[in-house]
C-alpha positions as CSV (number, residue, x, y, z in Angstrom):
1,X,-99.9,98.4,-91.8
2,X,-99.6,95.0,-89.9
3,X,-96.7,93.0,-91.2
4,X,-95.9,88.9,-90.0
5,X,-92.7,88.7,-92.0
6,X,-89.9,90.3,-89.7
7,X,-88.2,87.9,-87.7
8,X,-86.6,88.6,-84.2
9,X,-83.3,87.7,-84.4
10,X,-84.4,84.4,-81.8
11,X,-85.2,82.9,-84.8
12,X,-81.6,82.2,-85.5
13,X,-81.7,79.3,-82.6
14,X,-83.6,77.2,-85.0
15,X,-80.3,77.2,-87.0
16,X,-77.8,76.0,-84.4
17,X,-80.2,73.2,-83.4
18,X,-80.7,71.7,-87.0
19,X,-76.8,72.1,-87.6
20,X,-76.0,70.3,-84.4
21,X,-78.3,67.5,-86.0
22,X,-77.0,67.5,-89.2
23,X,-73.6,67.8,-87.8
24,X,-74.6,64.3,-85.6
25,X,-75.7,63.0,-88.2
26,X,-72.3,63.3,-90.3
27,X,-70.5,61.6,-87.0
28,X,-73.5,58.9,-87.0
29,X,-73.0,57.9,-90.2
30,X,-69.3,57.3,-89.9
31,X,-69.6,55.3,-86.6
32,X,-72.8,53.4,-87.5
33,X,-73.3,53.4,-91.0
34,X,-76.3,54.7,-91.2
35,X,-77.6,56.6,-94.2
36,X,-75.4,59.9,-95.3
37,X,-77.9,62.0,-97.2
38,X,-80.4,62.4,-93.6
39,X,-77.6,64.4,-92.4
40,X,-77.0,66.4,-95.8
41,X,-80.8,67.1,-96.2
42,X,-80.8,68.5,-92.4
43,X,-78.1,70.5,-93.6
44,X,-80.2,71.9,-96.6
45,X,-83.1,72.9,-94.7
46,X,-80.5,74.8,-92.2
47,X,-79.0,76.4,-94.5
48,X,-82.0,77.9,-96.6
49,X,-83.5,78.3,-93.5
50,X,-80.4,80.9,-92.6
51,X,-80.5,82.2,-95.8
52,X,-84.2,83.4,-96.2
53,X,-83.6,84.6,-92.1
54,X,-81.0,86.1,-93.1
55,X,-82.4,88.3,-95.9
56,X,-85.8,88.6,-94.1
57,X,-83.8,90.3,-90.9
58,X,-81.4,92.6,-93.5
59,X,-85.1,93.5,-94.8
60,X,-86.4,94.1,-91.3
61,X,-83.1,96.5,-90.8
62,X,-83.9,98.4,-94.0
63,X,-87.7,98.9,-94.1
64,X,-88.5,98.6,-90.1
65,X,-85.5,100.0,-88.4
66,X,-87.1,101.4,-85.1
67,X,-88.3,97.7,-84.6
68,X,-84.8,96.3,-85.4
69,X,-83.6,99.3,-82.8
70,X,-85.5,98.3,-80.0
71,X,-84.6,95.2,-80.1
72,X,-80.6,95.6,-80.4
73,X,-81.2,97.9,-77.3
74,X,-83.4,95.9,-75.2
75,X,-81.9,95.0,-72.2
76,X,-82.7,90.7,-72.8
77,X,-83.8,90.6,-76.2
78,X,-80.7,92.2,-77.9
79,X,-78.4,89.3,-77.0
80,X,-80.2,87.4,-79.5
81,X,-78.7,89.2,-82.3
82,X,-75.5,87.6,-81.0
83,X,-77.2,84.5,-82.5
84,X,-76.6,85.9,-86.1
85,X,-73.2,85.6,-86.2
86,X,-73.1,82.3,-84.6
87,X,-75.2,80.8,-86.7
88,X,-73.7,82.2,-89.9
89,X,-70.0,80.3,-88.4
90,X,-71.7,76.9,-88.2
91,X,-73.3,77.7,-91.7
92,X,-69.2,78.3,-92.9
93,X,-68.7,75.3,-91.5
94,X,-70.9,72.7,-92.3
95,X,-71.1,74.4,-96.1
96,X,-67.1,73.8,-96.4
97,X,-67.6,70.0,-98.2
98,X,-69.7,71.9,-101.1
99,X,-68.0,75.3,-101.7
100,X,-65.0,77.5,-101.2
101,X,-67.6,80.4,-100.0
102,X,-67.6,78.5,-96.5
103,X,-63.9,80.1,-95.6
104,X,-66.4,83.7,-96.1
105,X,-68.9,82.5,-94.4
106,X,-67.1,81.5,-91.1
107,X,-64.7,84.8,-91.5
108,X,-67.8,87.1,-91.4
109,X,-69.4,85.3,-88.8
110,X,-66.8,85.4,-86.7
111,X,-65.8,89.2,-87.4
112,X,-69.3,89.8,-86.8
113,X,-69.4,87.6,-83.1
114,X,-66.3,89.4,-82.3
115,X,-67.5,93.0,-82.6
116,X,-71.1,92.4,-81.1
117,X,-69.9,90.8,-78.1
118,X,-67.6,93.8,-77.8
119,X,-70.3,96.1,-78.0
120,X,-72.6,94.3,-75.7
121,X,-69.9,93.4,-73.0
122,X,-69.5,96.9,-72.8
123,X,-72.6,98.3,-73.0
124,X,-73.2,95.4,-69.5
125,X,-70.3,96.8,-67.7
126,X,-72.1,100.4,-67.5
127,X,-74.6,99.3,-65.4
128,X,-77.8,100.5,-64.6
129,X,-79.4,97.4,-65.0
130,X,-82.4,95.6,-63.0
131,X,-81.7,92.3,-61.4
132,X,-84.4,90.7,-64.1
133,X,-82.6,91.9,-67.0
134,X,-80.3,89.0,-66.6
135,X,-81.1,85.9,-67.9
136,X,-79.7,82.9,-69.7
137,X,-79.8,84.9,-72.9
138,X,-77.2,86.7,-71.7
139,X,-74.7,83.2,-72.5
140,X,-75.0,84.2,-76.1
141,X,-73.1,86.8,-77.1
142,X,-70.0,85.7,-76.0
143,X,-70.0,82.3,-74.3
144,X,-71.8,80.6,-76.9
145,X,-70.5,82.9,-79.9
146,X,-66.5,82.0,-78.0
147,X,-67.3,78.1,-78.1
148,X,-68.7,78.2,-82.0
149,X,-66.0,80.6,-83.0
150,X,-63.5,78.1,-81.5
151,X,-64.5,75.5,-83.1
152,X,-65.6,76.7,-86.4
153,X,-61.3,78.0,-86.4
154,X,-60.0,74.8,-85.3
155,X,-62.4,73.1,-88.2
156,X,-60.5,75.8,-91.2
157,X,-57.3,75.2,-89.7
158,X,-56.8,77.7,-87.3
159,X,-56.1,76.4,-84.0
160,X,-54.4,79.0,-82.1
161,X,-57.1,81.5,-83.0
162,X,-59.5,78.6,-81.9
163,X,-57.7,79.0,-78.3
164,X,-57.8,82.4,-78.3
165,X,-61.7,82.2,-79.0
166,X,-62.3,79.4,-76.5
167,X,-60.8,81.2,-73.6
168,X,-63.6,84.4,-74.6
169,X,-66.3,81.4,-74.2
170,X,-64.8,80.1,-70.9
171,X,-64.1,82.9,-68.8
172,X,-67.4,84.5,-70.1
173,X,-68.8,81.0,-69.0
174,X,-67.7,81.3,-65.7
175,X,-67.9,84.5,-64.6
176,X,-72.0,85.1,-66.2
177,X,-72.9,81.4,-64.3
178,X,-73.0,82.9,-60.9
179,X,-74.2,86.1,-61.9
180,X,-77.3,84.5,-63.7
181,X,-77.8,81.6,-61.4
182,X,-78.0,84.3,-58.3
183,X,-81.0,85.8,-60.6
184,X,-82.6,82.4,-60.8
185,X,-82.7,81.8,-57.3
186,X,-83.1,85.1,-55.6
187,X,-85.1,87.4,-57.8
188,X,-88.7,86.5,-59.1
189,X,-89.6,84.3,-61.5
190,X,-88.7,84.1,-65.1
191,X,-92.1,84.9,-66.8
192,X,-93.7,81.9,-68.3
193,X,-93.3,82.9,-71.9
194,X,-89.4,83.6,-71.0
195,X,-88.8,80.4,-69.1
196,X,-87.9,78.3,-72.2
197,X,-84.5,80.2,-72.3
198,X,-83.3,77.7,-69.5
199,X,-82.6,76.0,-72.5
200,X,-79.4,78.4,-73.1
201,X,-78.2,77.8,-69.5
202,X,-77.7,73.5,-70.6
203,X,-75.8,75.1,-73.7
204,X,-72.3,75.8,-72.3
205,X,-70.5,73.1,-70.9
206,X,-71.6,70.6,-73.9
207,X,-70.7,73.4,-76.3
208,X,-67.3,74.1,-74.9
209,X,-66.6,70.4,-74.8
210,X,-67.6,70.0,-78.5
211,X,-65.2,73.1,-79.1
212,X,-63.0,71.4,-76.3
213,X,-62.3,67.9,-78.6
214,X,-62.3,70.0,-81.7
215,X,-58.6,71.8,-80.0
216,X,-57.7,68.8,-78.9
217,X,-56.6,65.1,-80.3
218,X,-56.5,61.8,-79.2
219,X,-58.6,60.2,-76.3
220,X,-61.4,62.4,-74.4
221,X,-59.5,63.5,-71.5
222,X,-60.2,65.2,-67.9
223,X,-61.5,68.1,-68.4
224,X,-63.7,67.3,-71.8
225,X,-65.2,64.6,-69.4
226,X,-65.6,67.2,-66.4
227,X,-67.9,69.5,-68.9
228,X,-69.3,66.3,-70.3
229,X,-70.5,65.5,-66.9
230,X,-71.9,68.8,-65.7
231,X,-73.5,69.3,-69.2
232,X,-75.6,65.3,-68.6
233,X,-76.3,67.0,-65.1
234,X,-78.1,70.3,-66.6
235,X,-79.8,68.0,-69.1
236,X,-81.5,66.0,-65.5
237,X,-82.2,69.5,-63.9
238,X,-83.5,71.0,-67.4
239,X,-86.2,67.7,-67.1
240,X,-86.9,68.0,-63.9
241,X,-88.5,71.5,-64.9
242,X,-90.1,70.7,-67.4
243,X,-94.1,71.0,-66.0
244,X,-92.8,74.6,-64.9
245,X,-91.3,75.7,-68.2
246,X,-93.9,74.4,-70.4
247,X,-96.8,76.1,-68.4
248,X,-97.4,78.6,-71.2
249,X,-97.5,75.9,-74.0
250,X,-95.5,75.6,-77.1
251,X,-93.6,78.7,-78.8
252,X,-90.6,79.1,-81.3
253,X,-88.6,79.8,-78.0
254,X,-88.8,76.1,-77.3
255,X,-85.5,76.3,-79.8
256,X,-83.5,77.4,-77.0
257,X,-83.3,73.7,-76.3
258,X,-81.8,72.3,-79.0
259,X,-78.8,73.8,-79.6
260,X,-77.2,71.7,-76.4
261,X,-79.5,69.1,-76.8
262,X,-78.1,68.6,-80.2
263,X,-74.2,69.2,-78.9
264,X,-74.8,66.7,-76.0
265,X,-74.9,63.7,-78.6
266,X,-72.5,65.4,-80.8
267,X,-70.0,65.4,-77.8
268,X,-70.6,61.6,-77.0
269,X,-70.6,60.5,-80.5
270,X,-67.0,62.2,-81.1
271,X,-66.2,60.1,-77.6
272,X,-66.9,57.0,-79.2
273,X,-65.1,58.0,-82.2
274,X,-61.9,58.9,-80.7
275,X,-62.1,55.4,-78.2
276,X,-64.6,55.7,-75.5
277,X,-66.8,52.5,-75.2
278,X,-69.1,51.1,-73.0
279,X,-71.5,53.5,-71.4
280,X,-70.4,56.3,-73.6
281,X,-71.6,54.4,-76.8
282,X,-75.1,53.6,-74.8
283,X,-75.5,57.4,-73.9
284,X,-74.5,58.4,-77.7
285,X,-77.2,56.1,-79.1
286,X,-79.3,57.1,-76.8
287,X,-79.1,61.2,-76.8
288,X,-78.4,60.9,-80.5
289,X,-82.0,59.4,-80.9
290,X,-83.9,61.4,-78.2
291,X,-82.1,64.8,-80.3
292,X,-83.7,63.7,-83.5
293,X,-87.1,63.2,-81.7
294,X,-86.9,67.0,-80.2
295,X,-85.8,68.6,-83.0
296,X,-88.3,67.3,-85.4
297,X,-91.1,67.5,-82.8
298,X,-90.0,71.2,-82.0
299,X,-89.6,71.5,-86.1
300,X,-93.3,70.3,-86.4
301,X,-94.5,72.5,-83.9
302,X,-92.7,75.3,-85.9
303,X,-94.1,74.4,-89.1
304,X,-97.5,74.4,-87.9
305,X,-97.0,77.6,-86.0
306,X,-96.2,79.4,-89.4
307,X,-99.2,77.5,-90.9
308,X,-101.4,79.2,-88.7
309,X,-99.8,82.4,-89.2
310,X,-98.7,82.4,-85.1
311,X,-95.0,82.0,-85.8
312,X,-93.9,85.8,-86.9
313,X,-94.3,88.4,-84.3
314,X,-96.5,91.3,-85.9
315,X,-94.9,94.4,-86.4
316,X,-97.0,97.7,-86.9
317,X,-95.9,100.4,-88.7
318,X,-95.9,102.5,-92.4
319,X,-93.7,102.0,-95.3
């Protein structure tokens, strides 16, 4: 039987974008005094929206397994799953205010980042790969997973393991960027249903500065300013594509956006809060705003996808 309800573990991207809002929306509220509950009901919705993934994808595991195998071996799709584990820290973390589950939370999550990224980082270094298997997804596992894990232990208290984490996200960062940028240039084009994962490639350098600030104290310094400024830079070159990515119309994938286009204002609002003025409070207000208007046109667009019963891949198979 045809079955809509099995997610692909992609689906997990919607949760780091709406806790990037919600987490803006906390620093908003403190700097600007705007309204508190916004960011607490953008919370809710991420975190029911984990939960039901969550149980849906453990259901998937269970009653569909070949489908859940294929993807954990497919040479692009299975970094995705990395996004499980990422997206269950940043649940630990912005649960911790309403419950002492959040310290379980994050510890799973982070258990969990830990031994994919093992696995997949090996299962990479055996080779046999084509030059299209490697794409921006590839980020996930261990850059992104590293910068979340660092700052998700720096937010419980655990700084030195934060350091630890956020050298995994760095030298992952830099040593994948060539590798994947060589792809981009030199080997055919990303199809057009794949070409919203340049979204991912914007992700790292204003993800390791929100993990940066969240190591370090006082004023933003050289180097969270450096990652600042290369992070603004992807943003420019992610617009400037824009006509190409969007030529095969609007999909969940467009998620792969908003995780750094939620952690760009995050970056400049914690800026502003720890001294920056001028400019940096204009491009705060400014990304802050133009965040909320992707996310909730990209949240629209999801709704009405699941509406029309387009959202869920179909899976075929017997019980």
């Amino acid at each position: 039987m045809a079955f809509r309800w099995w997610p692909p573990a992609s689906f997990f991207g919607i949760n780091l974008g709406l806790t990037g809002l919600g987490a803006g929306w906390r620093i908003a509220a403190d700097l600007w005094h705007l309204p508190k509950w916004i960011g607490e009901a953008i919370i809710g919705v991420d975190v029911a929206i984990w939960a039901i993934l969550l149980i849906l994808y453990a259901a998937k595991i269970v009653w569909r397994y070949a489908t859940f195998n294929e993807e954990f071996h497919h040479p692009i799709n299975c970094c995705f799953v990395g996004l499980i584990p990422t997206a269950t820290m940043l649940v630990g973390v912005v649960t911790h205010p309403y419950t002492e589950l959040a310290w379980y939370i994050f510890a799973a999550g982070l258990a969990g980042q830990i031994l994919f990224a093992v696995h997949r980082t090996g299962t990479i270094w055996k080779g046999n790969r084509l030059p299209t298997d490697t794409t921006p997804v590839a980020y996930l596992p261990t850059v992104a997973g590293g910068f979340v894990g660092a700052a998700a232990s720096a937010h419980f208290g655990y700084h030195d393991l934060g350091v630890l984490v956020f050298g995994v996200g760095v030298f992952t960062w830099f040593a994948y960027e060539s590798v994947i940028l060589r792809r981009l240039m030199e080997v055919e084009r990303l199809p057009p249903p794949l070409r919203p994962v340049l979204g991912i490639f914007f992700a790292p350098p204003v993800v390791g500065c929100a993990a940066y600030l969240s190591l370090t104290n006082g004023q933003p310094d050289f180097i969270a300013k450096m990652m600042l400024g290369y992070g603004i830079f992807q943003a420019l070159v992610i617009l400037r594509l824009m006509p190409w990515w969007r030529e095969n119309g609007f999909a969940a994938s467009y998620w792969a956006f908003t995780f750094a286009a939620t952690a760009l204002p995050v970056c400049l609002l914690n800026f502003v809060k720890r001294g920056e003025s001028g400019v940096y409070e204009w491009l705060a207000a400014g990304t802050f705003a133009a965040a909320n208007v992707i996310i909730g046109a990209i949240f629209i667009g999801t709704v009405w996808l699941l509406v029309r019963g387009k959202l869920f891949p179909v899976v075929v198979g017997t019980s």
